[in-house]
Each structure stands twice: as C-alpha cells, then as structure tokens.
N, C-alpha and C positions, 0 to 999 in steps of 0.2 A: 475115756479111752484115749491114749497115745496117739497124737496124729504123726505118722511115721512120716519122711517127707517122700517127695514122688518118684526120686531115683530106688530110694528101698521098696518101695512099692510094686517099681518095675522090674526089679531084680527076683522078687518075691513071686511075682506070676507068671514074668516075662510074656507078660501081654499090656495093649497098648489102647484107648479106648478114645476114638479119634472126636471130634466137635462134633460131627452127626449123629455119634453115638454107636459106631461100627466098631468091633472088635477084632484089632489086629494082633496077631505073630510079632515079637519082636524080635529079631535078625544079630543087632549089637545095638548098643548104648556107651556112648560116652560122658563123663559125667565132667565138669570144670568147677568154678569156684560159685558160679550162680546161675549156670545153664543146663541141660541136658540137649545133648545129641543122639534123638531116637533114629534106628533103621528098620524098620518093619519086611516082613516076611515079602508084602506083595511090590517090595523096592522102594515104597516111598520113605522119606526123609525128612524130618521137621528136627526143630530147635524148639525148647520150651524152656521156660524158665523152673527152677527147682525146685516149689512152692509147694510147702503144707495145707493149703488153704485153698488151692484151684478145684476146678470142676473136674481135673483130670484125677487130682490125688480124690476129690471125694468120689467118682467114679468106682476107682479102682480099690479104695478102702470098703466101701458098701456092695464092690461087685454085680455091678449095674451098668448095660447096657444094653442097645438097640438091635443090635442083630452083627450077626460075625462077616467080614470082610471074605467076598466070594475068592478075590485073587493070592488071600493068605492061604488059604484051603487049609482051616484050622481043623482039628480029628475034633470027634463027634468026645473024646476023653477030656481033651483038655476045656472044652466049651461046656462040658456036666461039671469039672473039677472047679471051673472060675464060678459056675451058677448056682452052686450047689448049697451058697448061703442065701439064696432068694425067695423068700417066702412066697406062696401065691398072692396073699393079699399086694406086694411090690412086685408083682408080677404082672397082675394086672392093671394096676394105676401105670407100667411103666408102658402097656401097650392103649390104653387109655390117650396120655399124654404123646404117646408118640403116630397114634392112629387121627386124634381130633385134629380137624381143619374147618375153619372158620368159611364158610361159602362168600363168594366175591359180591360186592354190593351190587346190585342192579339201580340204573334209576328212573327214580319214581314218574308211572306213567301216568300222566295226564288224561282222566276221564273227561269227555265231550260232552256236557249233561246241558241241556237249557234251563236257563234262568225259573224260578221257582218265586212266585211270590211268598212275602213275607207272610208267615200264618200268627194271629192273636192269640189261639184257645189252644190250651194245652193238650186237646186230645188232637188236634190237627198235627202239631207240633209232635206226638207221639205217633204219627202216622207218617209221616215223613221220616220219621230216623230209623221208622221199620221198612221203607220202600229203599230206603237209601243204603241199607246193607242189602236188603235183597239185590238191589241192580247192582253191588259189586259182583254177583255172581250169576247174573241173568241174562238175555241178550240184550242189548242194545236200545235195540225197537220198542221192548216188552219194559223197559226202566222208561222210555218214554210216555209210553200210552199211560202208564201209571200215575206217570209226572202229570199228564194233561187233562185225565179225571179227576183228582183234586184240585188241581187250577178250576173247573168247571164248578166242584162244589164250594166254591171261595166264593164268598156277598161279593167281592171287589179285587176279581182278575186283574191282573199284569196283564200288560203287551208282550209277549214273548221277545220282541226284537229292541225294547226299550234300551236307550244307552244306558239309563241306572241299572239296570237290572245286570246288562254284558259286563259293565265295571266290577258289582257285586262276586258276578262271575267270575271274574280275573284275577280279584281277587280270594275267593274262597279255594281257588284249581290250580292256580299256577303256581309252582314254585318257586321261592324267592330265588334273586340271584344272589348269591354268596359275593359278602362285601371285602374289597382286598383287601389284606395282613399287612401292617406294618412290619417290618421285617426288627427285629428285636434281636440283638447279641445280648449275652451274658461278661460281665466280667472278665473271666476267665479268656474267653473269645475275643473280646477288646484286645486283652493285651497279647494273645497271639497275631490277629492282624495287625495292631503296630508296630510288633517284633519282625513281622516280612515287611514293613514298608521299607521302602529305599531313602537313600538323602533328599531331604527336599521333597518328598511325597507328602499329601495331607489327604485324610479321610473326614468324612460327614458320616457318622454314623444315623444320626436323625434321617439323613437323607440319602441314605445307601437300599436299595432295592434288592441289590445279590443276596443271596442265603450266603450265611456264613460259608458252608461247603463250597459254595460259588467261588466265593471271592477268597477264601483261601488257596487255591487250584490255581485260581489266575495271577494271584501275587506271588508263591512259589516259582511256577513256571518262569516268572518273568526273573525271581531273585537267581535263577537255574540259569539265565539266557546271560545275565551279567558278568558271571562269575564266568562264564566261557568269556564274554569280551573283554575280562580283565587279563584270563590266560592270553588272548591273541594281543593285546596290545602292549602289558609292560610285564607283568608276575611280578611287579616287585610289591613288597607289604608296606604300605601307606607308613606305618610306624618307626618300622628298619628305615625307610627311605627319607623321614623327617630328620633319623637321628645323622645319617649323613647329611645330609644337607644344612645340617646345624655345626654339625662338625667340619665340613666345607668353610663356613663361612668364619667361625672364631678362629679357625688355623690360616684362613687371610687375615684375619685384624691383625695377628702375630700372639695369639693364644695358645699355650700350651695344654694338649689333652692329657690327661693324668687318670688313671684308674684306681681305686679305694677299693679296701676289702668288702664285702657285702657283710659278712660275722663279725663283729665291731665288741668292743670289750665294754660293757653298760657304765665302765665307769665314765666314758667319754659323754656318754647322755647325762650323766650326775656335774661332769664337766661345763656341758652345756647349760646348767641349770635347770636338769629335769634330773629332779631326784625321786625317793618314794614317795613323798609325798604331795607332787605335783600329778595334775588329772593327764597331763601328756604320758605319763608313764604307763597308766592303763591301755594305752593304745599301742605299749611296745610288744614286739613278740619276743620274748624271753627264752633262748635256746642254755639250759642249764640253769647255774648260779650266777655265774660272772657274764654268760655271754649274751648279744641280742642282734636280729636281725635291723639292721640300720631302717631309721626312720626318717634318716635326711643324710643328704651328702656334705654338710658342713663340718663333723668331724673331720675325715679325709681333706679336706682344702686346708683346712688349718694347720694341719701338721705337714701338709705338701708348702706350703707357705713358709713357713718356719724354717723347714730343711733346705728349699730355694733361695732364700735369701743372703744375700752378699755373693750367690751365686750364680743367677742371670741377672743379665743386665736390668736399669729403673729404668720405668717401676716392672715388678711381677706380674705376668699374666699368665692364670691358668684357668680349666677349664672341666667340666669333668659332666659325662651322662651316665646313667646308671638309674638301675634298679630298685629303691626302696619301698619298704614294710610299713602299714599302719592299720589296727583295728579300727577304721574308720567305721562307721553304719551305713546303710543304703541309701543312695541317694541318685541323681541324676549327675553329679562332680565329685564324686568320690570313688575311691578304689582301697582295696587294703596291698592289692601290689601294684604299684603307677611307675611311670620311668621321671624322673629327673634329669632336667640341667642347671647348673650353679656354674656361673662365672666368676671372678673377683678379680680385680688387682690392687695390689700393694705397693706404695711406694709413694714417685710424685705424680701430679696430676687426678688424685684422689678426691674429686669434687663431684658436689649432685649434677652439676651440670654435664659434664662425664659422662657420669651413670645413666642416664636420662637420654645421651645421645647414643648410647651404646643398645639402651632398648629399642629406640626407635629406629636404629639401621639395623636388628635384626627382626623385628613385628614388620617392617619395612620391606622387608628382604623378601620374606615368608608369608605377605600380604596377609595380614591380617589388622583389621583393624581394632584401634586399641586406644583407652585414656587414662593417665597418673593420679592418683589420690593420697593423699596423706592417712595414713594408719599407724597403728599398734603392736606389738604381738610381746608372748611373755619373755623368749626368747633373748629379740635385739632389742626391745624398745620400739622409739619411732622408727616408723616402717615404711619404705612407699608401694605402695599397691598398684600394679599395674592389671586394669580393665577392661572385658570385654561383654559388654552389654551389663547383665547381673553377676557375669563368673568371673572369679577372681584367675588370672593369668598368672600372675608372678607377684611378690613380695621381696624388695629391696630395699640396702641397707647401704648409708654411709657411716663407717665405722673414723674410730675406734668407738668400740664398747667396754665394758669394764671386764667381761671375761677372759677379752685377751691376753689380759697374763696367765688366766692358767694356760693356755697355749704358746706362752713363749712369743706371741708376736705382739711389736712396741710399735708399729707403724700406722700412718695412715693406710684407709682398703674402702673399695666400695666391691658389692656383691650383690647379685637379683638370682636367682632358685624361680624355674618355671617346671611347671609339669606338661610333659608332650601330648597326653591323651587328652588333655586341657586346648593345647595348641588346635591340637587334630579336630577338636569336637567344635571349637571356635570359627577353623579355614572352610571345613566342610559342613557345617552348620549340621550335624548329628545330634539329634534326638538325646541320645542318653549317650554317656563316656564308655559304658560299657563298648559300645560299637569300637572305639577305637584301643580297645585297648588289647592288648593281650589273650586270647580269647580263642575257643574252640565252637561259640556259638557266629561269631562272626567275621567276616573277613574285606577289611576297606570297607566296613560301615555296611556291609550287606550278609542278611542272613542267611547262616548256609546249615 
C-alpha cells in the first residue's frame, strides 16, 4: 500500500492525532517545503515535520487512536466516519495498550527472623523452607515459636544471640547496597560535549561524574551566558576583525590591497601547473567548462603584478584577503571554503631575508607564536613553511620561478599565503578550525 505523506493525510480526514493519542479537529493547515503547520479545532498549534514514516502519518493511515479531544467537541459522525476501519480485534489491543500500567516498585522489606541453626539432614532442611513460606504470611510470633521448636529438636542448638549466626543473618536479610555507576558516554555524546566546550576548556571523561543530561544543560547554559558577554563587550566577529587588522597593518608597511575575482577561468590553474592531470585538480570546484572557483589567490597577484609595474614606484607591493575553494577532506586544519592572505613584492630588495622579516612583524604584530622550516610544494618548488606547533601557518616563496613567464612577470618577488582560520585556531588555541571559521554552528569559537 502507498504511504501517502502526512499533509495528504490530513487533508483527507481533517483530523489530527496528537502523541497521547487524542483525536483532534483540524481548524487550517499549512503545508512548506518540509514542515506542516497544524491548527486544531480546541486552538492548539504545532509544527511537524511532513514525513511518511512518523507515528502521526501511521496513526492516521491505520485510523487509530486513543480517545477524541473533549475541547474539539468532535460529533459523534465524524469519530464513527475516522473508526469505522477499526476492527474489534485493534480495538481492543489499542485499549489494552493504552489502559496497562506497570505498578511502581515498592522496596523490599526486611523480615526480622532469628538466626536458625544450620540443619545436616534433608528432611530438616525440607522443614524449614516449608515454615519459611509459611511465616511469610503468618504472624510474627507464630514464625518464631516454629523457629524455636526445631532449634529444640536439633542434637546441637545455636545460641540464638551468637555473632556467627547475626552475621549469617545480615547477610541472608539485608539487602545489598547498590554499587555506584560509572558514568559512561557514548561516542556520539563525546563529541556533543566537546562541540559545547569553550576555548581552553578540557574534560575527563573517565572521570566526569554528571550524566550526560547533566553536564550538557550546564555547558549550554554557560555557551548561552558568553555569547550575551560577547554582545555587551565588542559584537565584532573574531574573523572579520582579523581580516582588518591584517589589513591595518600591510596598508602601514605601504601595501597595496587589491581584490581578485573569486570565478577564475581554469585555464589560470593549467597556468599554475595544475592541469588535468595533476591530483590538485581533483580538489578544484569546477563551475561549467572553462570556469572554477579559485583555489588560491596567486592567479589574481600575478596578473595585478604585471599590470602594476613600471607603474608604482620599486619595488611593488600588494596585498590581497579573500575567499577561496578546495575539496579538502575532514580534518581538524582543513576547510573546503577558508579565507586567504597573500602578500608579495616585486622588484628590489627581494631577498629571504625580507621575506622572513616581513613574517615576523606580522606573527609579531598578531601575537602569535611561530617557527620557519625549509619545504617543498608542486607548485613553487622550494618553499618556506612557516609554523605553529604541528599546523602549518603559511607557505613562502622567494621567486623568480619558471612559471613566471607565462604571467608576463621578469622580476625578482617574494610572497607568503597564510590562511586566517589558521591564524584564529593558532591565537585562540581552538580545538578544531571549524570554530573559527565561517560558520552557522559557531561564533568566536563558541557553540551556539
């Protein structure tokens, strides 16, 4: 059979079959692309999702429910017209099911019995387990005197008051006490509570006490109490606020900011020496034939370089933040949309030594701490890496390289490409880049 979905459903009856299992009147309905907005006859109002598959749609498919909503004041018609496929056999399983309730534990009371010597012979021992259900339901007194004429017929009575015997007794009568739970998350829960931790928070899971319930309530609350004291103290976004401040500071060195199209024509990556048949190209997003979302901002400098020259004064400096694209995979430093900055200049004065001092008065500037390594990449060649603990910050280059003629530039150049969410996850020592990036799950590194 067709599972119709829940808005045809409700059209179809115009009734409405709430989680209790009460039958309401539907009033209006409006329906969107993946919700429904019910209004019921007795005025209440829910939102449910449109699903072929819920309790509501199989509800109202099988024409089953618990009893009619008294403030719909549905007619005695329309309640025989919805029932009137309900067999008695589902008729009564459904008042069954909705009638049984499980009675609430009571706990177990401790009978007050004196110590019982041990018995050898098995018909003693069968005489005992038949006084011992009797005095569950006998007096008191009348379990004892019983207890105390088989003590009399025993070769070798007990002391009634002996400590072995009370011990015995304590333990055949008392109830154990229930040893504490270690408190156990799942997976799933791990990485919810580390998704609410703040910067700089650390948990012990081994040695965390809260229920999960607990200690999720408490870590919200508090991500809830942040996000107000970031409204009262700046509202500015950690990311936008880097990107000026980066830009502050290359427009005092006397750096020119320049803006690059974000839709870049794929032949500038073929340019780059990322053609088809290099593994960088897998990573590009492909908008058409010819076109792609830029993967790096060194097209754009290049050709701003080129068109610059002989026309600001030596050497060239410019500068450019922005946007770019990459099918990266998941990671704790990766993004498939991250912000870039690329510096370069061309001209004289185009030494590592330069490049080196120009990283260090802005890692400097922007406190962060940082060290230079010698590297590779397919791109420029030799490369210098600039690092922060394990994460790679920045990748710089003192040029020329051989590609430069297909870009028309003949000059010396040095140039460093850092990514900001890089920057951000480095200053504020963030867990995963995600935090600082771009993001609707979070905002200044805290989850909202």
């Amino acid at each position: 059979m067709e599972r119709k979905p829940l808005d045809t459903l409700i059209s179809k009856n115009g009734l409405w079959v709430s989680r209790n299992g009460h039958l309401h009147g539907v009033k209006n309905c409006e329906t969107s692309q993946k919700y429904i907005r019910i209004e019921m006859d007795c005025g209440e109002i829910i939102t449910v999702r449109n699903s072929r598959t819920s309790r509501s749609a199989r509800a109202l498919r099988n024409h089953k429910f618990h009893k009619p909503c008294k403030r719909c004041r549905l007619s005695d018609d329309r309640i025989n017209e919805f029932s009137k496929k309900i067999s008695r056999k589902d008729e009564a399983e459904i008042k069954i099911v909705r009638s049984f309730r499980l009675p609430p534990e009571k706990p177990a009371e401790t009978v007050n019995v004196k110590p019982v010597a041990t018995v050898e012979t098995s018909t003693n021992a069968t005489n005992i387990h038949n006084e011992s259900r009797a005095g569950m339901t006998a007096d008191s007194s009348t379990y004892h005197r019983s207890a105390s004429k088989h003590n009399t017929s025993n070769s070798s009575p007990s002391k009634p008051n002996s400590n072995s015997n009370t011990k015995a007794k304590k333990t055949a009568f008392q109830p154990q006490q229930p040893k504490s739970k270690k408190t156990e998350f799942t997976p799933l829960q791990k990485n919810r509570i580390l998704s609410l931790l703040g910067p700089g928070e650390m948990i012990s899971f081994s040695k965390e006490k809260r229920s999960f319930a607990e200690l999720e309530s408490t870590l919200t609350l508090q991500r809830k109490k942040d996000i107000r004291e970031m409204y009262e103290d700046s509202r500015e976004n950690l990311l936008g606020k880097l990107e000026r401040t980066i830009t502050e500071f290359f427009v005092d060195m006397g750096f020119l900011e320049v803006k690059s199209p974000i839709l870049i024509p794929f032949e500038y990556m073929e340019r780059m020496g990322v053609g088809e048949d290099k593994k960088l190209s897998e990573q590009i997003f492909r908008v058409g034939d010819n076109m792609c979302l830029r993967p790096m901002l060194a097209p754009g400098l290049y050709n701003h370089l080129r068109k610059f020259d002989n026309v600001l004064p030596d050497p060239v400096r410019i500068f450019e933040i922005g946007p770019c694209y990459r099918k990266e995979s998941d990671g704790n430093s990766h993004l498939e949309e991250f912000t870039m900055l690329n510096f370069c200049q061309m001209g004289s004065n185009c030494t590592r030594d330069e490049l080196e001092y120009l990283i260090k008065e802005l890692l400097d500037f922007l406190g962060i701490e940082f060290e230079i390594v010698a590297d590779s990449c397919m791109v420029y060649g030799d490369t210098i890496d600039v690092m922060h603990k394990n994460m790679e910050l920045s990748s710089a280059v003192v040029g020329p390289v051989p590609m430069d003629m297909d870009w028309g530039v003949n000059k010396p150049w040095i140039g460093a490409g850092f990514g900001l969410e890089r920057l951000l996850k480095a200053k504020h020592d963030f867990k995963n880049i995600k935090r600082a990036a771009r993001s609707e799950s979070y905002y200044n590194g805290i989850s909202i």
